[in-house]
PATORRO-598488 format. One record per residue: residue number from 1; residue in one letter; chain; x, y, z of N, C-alpha, C in turn. Coordinates in Angstrom, 1 decimal. Layout:
REM residues N
+-----+--------+--------+--------+--------+--------+--------+--------+--------+--------+--------+--------+
: num : residu : chaine :    npx :    npy :    npz :   capx :   capy :   capz :    cpx :    cpy :    cpz :
+-----+--------+--------+--------+--------+--------+--------+--------+--------+--------+--------+--------+
: NUM :      a :      A :      X :      Y :      Z :      X :      Y :      Z :      X :      Y :      Z :
...
+-----+--------+--------+--------+--------+--------+--------+--------+--------+--------+--------+--------+
//
This chain:
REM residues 69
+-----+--------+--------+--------+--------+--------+--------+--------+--------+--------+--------+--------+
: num : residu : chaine :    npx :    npy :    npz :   capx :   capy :   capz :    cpx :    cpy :    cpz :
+-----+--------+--------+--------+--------+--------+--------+--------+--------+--------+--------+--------+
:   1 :      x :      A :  -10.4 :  -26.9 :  -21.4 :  -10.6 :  -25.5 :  -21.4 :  -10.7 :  -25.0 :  -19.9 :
:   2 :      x :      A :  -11.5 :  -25.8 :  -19.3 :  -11.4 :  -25.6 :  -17.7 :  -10.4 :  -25.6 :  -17.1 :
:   3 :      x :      A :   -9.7 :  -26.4 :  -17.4 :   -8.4 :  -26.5 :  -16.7 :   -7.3 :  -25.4 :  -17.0 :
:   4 :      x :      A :   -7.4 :  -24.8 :  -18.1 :   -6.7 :  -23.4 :  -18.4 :   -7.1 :  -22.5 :  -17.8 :
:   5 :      x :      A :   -8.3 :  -22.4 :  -17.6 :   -8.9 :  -21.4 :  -17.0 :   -8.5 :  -21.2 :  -15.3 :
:   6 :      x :      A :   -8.5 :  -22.1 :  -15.0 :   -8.1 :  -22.4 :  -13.7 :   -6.6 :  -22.0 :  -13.1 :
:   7 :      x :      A :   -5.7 :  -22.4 :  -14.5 :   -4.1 :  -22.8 :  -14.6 :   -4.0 :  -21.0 :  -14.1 :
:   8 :      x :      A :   -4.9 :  -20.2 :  -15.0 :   -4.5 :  -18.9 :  -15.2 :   -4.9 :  -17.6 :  -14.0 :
:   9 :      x :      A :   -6.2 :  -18.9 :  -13.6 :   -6.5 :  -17.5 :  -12.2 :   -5.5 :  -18.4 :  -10.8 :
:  10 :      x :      A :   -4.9 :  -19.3 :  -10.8 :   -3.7 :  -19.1 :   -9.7 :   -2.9 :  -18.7 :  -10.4 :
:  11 :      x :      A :   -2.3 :  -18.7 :  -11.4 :   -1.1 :  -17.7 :  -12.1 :   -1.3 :  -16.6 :  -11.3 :
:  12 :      x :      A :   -2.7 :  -15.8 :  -11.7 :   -2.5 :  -14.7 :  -11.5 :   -2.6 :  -14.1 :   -9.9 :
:  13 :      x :      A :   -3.5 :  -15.0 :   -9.2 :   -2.9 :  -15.1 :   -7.7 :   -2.1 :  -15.0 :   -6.9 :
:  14 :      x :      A :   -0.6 :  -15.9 :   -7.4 :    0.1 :  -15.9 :   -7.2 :    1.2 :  -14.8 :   -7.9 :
:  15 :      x :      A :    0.5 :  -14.1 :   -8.8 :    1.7 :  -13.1 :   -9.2 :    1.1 :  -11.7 :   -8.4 :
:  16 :      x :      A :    0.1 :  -11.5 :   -7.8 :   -0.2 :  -10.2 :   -7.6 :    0.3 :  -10.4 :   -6.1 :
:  17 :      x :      A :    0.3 :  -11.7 :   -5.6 :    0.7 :  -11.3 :   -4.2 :    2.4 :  -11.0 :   -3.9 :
:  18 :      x :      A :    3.1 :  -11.2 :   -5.1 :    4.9 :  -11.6 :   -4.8 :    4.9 :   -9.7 :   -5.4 :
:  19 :      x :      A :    3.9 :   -9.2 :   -6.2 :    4.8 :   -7.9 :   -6.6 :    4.6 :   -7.1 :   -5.0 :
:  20 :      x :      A :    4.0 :   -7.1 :   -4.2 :    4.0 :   -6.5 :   -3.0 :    4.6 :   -7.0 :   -1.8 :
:  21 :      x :      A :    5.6 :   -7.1 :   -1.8 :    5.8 :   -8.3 :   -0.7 :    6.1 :   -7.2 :    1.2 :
:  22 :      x :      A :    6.3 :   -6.1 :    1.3 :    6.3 :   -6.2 :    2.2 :    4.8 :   -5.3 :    3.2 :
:  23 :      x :      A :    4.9 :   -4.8 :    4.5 :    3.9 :   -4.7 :    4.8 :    4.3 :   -3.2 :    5.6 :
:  24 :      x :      A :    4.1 :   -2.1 :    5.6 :    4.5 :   -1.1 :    5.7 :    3.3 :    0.0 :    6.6 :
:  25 :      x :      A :    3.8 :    0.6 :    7.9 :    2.7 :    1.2 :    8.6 :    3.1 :    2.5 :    8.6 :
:  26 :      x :      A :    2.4 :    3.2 :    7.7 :    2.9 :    4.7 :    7.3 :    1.7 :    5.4 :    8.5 :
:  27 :      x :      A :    2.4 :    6.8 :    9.3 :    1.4 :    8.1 :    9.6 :    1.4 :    8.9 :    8.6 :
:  28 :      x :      A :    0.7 :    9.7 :    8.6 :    0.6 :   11.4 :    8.6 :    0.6 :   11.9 :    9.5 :
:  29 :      x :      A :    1.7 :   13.1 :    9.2 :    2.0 :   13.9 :   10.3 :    1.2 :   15.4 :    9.8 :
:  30 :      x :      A :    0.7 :   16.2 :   11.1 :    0.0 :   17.6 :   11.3 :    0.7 :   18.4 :   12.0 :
:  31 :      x :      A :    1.2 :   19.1 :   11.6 :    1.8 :   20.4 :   12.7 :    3.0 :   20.0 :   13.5 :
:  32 :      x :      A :    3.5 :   18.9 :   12.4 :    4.9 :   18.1 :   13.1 :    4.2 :   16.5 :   14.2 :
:  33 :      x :      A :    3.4 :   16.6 :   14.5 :    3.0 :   15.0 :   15.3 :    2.1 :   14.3 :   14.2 :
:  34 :      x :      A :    2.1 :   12.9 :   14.8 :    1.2 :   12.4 :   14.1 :   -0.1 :   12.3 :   14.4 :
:  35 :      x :      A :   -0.7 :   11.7 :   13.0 :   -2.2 :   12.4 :   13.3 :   -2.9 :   11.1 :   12.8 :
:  36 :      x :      A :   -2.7 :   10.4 :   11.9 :   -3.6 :    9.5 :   11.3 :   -2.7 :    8.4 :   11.0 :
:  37 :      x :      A :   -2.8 :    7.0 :   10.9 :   -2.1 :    6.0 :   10.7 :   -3.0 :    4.6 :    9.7 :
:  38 :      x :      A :   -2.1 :    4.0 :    9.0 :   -3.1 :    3.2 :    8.0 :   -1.7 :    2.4 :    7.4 :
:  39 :      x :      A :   -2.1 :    1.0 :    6.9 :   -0.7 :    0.4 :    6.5 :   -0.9 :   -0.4 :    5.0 :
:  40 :      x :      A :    0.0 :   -0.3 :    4.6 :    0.3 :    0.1 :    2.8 :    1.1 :   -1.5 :    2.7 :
:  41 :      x :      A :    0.8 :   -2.1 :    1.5 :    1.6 :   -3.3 :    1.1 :    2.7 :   -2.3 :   -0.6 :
:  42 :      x :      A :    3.8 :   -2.6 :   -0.3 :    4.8 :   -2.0 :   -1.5 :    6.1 :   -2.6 :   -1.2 :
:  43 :      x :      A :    6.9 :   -2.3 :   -2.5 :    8.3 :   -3.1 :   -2.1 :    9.2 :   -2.3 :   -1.8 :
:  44 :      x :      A :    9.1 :   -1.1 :   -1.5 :    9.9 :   -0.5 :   -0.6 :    9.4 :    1.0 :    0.0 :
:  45 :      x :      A :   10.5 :    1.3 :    0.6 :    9.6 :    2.7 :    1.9 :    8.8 :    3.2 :    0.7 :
:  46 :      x :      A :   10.0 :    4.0 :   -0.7 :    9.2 :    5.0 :   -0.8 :    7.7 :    5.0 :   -1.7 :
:  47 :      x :      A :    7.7 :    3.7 :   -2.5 :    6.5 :    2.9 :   -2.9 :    5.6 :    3.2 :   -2.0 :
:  48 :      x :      A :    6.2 :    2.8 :   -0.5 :    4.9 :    2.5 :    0.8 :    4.3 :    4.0 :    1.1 :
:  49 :      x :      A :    4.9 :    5.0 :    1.2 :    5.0 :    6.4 :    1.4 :    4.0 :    7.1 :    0.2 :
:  50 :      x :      A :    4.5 :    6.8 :   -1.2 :    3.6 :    7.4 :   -2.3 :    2.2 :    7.2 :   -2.4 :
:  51 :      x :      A :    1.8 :    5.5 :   -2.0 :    0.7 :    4.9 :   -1.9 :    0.2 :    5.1 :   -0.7 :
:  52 :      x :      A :    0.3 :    5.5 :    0.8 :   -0.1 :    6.2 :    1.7 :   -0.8 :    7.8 :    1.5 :
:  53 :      x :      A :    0.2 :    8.0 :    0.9 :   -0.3 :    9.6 :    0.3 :   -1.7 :   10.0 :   -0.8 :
:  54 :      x :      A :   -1.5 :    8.8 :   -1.3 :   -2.6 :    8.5 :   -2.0 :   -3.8 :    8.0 :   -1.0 :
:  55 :      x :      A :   -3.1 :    7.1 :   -0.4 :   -4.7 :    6.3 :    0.0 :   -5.3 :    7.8 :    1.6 :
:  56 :      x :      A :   -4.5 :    8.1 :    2.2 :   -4.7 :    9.4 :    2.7 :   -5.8 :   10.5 :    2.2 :
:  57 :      x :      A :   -5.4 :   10.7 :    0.9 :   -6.1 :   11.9 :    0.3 :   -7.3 :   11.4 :   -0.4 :
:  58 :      x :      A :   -7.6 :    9.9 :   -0.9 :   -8.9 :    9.5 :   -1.2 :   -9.7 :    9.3 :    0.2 :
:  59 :      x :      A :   -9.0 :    9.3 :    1.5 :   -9.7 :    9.4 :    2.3 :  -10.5 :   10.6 :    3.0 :
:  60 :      x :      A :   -9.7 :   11.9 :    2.1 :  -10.3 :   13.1 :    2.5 :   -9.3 :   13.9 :    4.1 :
:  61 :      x :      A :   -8.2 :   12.9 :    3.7 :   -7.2 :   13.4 :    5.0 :   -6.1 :   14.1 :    4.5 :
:  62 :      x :      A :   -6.1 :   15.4 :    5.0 :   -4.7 :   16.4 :    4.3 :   -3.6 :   16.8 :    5.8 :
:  63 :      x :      A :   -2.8 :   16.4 :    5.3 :   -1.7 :   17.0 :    7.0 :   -0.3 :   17.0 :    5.8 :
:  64 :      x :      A :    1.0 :   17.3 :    6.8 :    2.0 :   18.0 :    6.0 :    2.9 :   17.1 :    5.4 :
:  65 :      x :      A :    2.9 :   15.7 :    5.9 :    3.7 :   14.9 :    5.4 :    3.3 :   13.3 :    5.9 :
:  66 :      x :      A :    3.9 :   12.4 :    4.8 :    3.7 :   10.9 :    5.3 :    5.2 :   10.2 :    5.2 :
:  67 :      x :      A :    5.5 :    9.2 :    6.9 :    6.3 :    8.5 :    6.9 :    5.8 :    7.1 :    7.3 :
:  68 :      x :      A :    6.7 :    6.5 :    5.9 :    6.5 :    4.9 :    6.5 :    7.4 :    4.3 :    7.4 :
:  69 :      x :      A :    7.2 :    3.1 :    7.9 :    8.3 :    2.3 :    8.5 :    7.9 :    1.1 :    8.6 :
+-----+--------+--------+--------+--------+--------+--------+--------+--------+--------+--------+--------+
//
């Protein structure tokens, strides 16, 4: 039973790290410049951009737009 137990938490180790695979450093931009910066794991820009925008606004940070790269 141990050994299942075990089998299933590197399973799942190993599956949560491959669905994110890249590493992505999005700003927020204010009044056209940037203003705040924080970096997002997603598998592509606009993944990285939606979850920026999110992690932004749980932070209490509002400006006019977010770009990743």
């Amino acid at each position: 039973m141990n050994k299942l137990l075990v089998i299933a938490f590197l399973a799942g180790i190993f599956t949560s790290s491959a669905s994110a695979s890249m590493s992505y450093e999005c700003w927020m931009y204010k009044d056209g410049s940037p203003w705040k910066m924080t970096y997002v794991s997603a598998n592509s820009k606009s993944e990285a951009e939606s979850k920026a925008v999110v992690k932004f606004r749980d932070l209490g940070r509002n400006g006019d737009y977010v770009k990743c790269h």
